[in-house]
C-alpha positions in Angstrom: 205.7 -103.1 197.2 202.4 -104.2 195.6 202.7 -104.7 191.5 200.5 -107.1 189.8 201.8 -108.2 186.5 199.4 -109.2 184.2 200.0 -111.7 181.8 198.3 -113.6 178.7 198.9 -116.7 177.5 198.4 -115.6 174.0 200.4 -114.4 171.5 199.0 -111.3 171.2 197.0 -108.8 173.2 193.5 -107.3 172.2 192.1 -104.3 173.3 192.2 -100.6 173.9 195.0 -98.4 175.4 192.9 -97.7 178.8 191.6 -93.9 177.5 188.6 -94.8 176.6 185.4 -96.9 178.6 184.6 -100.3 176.4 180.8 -100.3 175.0 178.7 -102.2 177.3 180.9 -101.2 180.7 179.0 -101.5 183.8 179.9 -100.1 187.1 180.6 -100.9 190.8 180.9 -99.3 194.2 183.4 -100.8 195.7 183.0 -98.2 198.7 183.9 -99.4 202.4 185.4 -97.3 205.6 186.5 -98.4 209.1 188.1 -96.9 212.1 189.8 -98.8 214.7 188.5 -98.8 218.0 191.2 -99.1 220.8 190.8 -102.4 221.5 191.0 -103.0 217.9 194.7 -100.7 217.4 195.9 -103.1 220.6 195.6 -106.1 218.5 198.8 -107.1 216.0 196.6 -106.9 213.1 192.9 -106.5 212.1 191.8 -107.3 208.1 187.9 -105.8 207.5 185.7 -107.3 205.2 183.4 -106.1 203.0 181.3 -108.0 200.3 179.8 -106.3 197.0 177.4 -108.4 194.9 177.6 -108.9 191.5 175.2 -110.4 188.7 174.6 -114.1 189.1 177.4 -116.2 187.0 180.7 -115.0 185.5 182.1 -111.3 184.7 185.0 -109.8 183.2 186.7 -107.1 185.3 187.9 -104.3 183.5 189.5 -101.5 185.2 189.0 -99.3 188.9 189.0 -96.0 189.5 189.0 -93.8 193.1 190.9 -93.1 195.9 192.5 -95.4 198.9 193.0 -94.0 201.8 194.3 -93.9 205.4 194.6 -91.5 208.6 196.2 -91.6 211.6 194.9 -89.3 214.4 199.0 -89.2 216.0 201.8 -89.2 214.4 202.7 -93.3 214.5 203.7 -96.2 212.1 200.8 -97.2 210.5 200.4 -99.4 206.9 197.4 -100.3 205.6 197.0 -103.4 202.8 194.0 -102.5 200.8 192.7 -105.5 198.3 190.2 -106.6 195.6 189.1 -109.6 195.7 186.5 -112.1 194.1 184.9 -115.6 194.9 181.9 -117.7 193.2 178.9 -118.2 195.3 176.9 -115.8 197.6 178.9 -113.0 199.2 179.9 -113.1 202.9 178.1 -110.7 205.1 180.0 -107.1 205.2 181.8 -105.8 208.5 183.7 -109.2 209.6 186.9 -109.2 211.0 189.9 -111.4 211.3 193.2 -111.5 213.2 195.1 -113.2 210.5 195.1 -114.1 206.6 194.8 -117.9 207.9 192.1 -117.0 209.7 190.7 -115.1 206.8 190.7 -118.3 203.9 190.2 -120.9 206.7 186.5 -119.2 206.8 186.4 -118.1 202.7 188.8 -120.6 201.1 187.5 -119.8 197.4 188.6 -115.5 198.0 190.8 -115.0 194.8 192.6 -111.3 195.0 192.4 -109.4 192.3 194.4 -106.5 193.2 196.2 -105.2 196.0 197.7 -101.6 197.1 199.4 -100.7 200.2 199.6 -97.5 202.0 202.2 -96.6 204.4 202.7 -93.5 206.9 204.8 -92.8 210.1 203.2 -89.1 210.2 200.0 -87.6 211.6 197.2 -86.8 209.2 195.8 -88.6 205.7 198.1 -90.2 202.8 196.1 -91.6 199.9 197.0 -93.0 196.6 194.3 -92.9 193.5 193.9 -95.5 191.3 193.0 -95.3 187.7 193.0 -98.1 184.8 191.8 -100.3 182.4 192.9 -103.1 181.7 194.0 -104.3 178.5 192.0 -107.9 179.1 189.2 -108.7 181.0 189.9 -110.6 184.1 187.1 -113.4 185.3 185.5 -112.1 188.3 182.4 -113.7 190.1 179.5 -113.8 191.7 180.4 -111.1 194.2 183.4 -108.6 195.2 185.5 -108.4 198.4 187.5 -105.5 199.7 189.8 -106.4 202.7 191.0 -103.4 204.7 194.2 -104.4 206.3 195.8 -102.4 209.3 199.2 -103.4 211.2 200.5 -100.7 213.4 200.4 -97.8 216.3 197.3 -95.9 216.2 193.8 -96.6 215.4 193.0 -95.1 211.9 190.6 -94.6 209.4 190.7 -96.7 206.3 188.7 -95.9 203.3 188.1 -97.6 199.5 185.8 -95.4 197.7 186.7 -97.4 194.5 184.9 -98.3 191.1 184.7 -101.3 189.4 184.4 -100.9 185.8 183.1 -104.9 184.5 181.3 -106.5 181.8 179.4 -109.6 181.1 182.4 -112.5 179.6 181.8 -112.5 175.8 184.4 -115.1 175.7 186.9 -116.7 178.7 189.5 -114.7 179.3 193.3 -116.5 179.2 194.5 -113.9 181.7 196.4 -114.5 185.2 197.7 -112.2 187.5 201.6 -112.6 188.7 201.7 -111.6 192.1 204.6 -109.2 193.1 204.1 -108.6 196.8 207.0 -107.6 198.8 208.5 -106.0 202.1 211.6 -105.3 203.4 213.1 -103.2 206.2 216.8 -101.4 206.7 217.8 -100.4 209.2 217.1 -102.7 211.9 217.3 -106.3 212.2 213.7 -107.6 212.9 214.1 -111.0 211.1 213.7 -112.0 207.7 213.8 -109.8 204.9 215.4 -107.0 207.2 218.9 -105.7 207.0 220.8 -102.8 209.0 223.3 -102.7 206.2 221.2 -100.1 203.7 223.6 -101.2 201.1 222.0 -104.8 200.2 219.1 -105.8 198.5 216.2 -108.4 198.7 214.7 -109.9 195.8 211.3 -112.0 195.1 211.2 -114.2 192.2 208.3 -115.2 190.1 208.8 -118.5 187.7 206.7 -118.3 184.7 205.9 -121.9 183.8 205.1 -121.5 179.7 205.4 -118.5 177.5 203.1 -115.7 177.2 202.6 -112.0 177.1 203.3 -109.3 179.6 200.6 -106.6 179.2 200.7 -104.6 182.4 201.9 -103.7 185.7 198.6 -102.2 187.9 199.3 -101.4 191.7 201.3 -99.4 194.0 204.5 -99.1 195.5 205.5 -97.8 198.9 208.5 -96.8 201.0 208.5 -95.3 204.7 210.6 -94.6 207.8 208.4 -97.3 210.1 209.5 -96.5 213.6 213.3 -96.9 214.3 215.4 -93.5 213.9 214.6 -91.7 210.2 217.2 -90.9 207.9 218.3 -87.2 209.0 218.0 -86.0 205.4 217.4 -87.2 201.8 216.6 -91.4 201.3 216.2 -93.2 198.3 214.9 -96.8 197.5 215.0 -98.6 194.4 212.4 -100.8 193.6 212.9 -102.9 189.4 211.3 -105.8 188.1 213.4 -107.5 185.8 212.6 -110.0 183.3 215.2 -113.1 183.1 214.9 -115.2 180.4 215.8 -119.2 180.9 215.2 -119.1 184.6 215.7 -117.2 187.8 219.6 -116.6 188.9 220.3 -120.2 190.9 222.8 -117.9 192.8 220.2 -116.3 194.7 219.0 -117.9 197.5 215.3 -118.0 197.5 213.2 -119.2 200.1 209.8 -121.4 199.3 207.9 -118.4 198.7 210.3 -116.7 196.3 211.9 -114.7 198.4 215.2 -113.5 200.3 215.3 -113.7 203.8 218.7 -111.7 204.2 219.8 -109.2 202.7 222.8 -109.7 199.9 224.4 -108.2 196.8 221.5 -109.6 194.4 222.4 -106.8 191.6 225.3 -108.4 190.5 223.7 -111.9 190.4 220.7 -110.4 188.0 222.8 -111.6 184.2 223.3 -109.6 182.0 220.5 -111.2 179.7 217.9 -110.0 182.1 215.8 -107.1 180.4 214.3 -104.1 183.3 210.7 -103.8 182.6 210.1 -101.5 185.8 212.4 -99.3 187.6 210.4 -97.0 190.4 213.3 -95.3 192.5 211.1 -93.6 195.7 212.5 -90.6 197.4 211.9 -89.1 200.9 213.8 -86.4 203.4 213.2 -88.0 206.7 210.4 -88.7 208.1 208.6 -89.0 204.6 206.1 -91.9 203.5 206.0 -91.8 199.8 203.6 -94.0 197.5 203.2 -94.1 193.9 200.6 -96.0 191.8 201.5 -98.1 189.1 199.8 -98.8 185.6 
C-alpha cells in the first residue's frame, strides 16, 4: 500500500478543490519506459532512473496526471514501485541503474520522493493505474525531477511513466510535508516479517505526528495480489484503513523502529475507540486477481 498523506502545519488550508488548473500552471513530462533484459529479470531487484530538469531555483508542485504501467510477457509475480522524486542541484544522467535503495541514496543522498504508486500482477499481459490530482498546496520541488522505476519479481517487464507534472514558480514557501504510508504484507506464507499464514491477523504501520496540523489529502495507490504461493480458489478480500489516533499511537502494539509490525496480531481491537477512520479501501479479487486502486 502506497498513500501519502499530506499535511499542513497551518490552521487552515488555501486553495482550489482539484477541478480546475491554477493561473500560471506550467507543465512537465515526466515520461520514462524500460524493459528488463534477462540478465536484468535474474537480478533480486533493479530501480531505473531517470532525471527531468526543471527551472533553475525552487518550484511548487502542483498535481500529475497520466498513466503507470507495467507488463509481463508470462504469466509471473511481478510488482513494480513507481516514484516521484526531487533533489536541488543539477540532475543525474537518465538510464542508471541500481541493485538496491542503499545503493541508490549512497550515490544521490539529497533525492527527496515526492510520490510513490505501486503496481502489482501475478498474470500475463498489462495492469496500469492512472493518476489524476491537484493538490490542495503546492509542495517545494527543485532544480530537477526523478522517476525511479522499481521491479522485484519473475519475468522481465515493461515499465512505463507517461506522467505530467503540473508546477509553478513558489509565490511564497509552502508549510506542507508529506506523511509517508508505505506498507507490505503477505498471508499466506511465512516468508519473515510482516508475513502471516493465518489470514485472520493484521499488520499495522504507525506514523507519529510531532505538533498539530491539518490533514488535507491522501494521493497514491493501493494494491493487493496473489504473489506466487497457491491463490485463493474463489472470492478474497483485504482491508486496508488509516485511522487517526489522537494522544498517541496504541502502546499495545508492538512497533518495530520503522513503525511497523513484524508479526501478524489482533491490531483491530487495540485501535481505541477515540481513533477516528479517515480511509477505509477494502480490495477485492477471485483468485488469481491483482487489483489496484488510486487514491486522492
Amino acid at each position: 500500500m502506497i498513500v501519502i498523506v499530506l499535511a499542513a502545519l497551518t490552521c487552515a488550508c488555501a486553495g482550489g478543490n482539484g477541478t480546475t488548473t491554477p493561473n500560471g500552471t506550467n507543465t512537465l513530462n515526466l515520461n520514462a519506459s524500460v524493459t528488463l533484459n534477462a540478465r536484468q529479470a535474474a537480478q533480486p531487484e533493479q530501480i531505473f532512473l531517470y532525471a527531468f530538469p526543471l527551472p533553475a531555483g525552487q518550484q511548487s508542485l502542483l498535481g500529475l496526471k497520466g498513466i503507470l504501467s507495467m507488463s509481463s510477457p508470462t504469466a509471473a509475480f511481478n510488482e513494480a514501485l513507481i516514484t516521484v522524486a526531487t533533489m536541488p542541484g543539477a540532475c543525474p544522467q537518465s538510464g542508471g541503474v541500481y541493485p538496491t535503495y542503499t545503493a541508490l541514496y549512497d550515490t544521490l543522498p539529497s533525492l527527496q520522493p515526492v510520490q510513490g504508486f505501486i503496481l502489482k500482477d501475478p498474470n500475463q499481459g498489462p495492469t496500469n493505474v492512472t493518476v489524476n490530482f491537484q493538490l490542495p498546496v503546492g509542495l517545494p520541488v527543485f532544480n530537477c525531477m526523478v522517476v525511479l522505476l522499481d521491479w522485484e519479481g519473475g519475468s522481465p517487464v515493461t515499465m512505463t511513466s507517461a506522467l505530467t507534472m503540473l508546477y509553478s514558480t513558489v509565490s511564497s514557501p509552502s508549510t506542507a510535508e508529506l506523511l509517508a504510508t508505505g506498507q507490505e504484507s503477505v498471508w499466506g506464507a511465512d516468508v519473515g516479517a510482516g508475513s502471516t499464514t493465518n489470514d485472520s491477523l493484521q499488520f499495522v504501520q504507525e506514523n507519529t505526528i510531532p505538533q498539530a496540523g491539518t490533514i488535507l489529502a491522501f494521493v497514491g495507490d493501493i494494491s493487493d495480489s496473489p504473489f506466487g504461493v497457491p491463490a485463493p480458489p474463489g472470492p478474497w478480500q483485504v482491508v486496508n484503513d488509516i485511522y487517526l489516533v489522537p494522544g498517541g499511537c496504541p502502546s499495545a502494539i508492538p512497533v518495530d523502529s520503522s513503525g511497523r509490525t513484524d508479526s501478524g496480531g489482533r491490531y483491530a481491537a487495540d485501535i481505541p475507540p477515540t481513533a477516528q477512520l479517515l480511509l477505509s479501501a477494502p480490495l477485492s479479487g477471485v483468485g488469481q486477481m491483482a487489483v489496484t486502486q488510486a487514491v486522492y
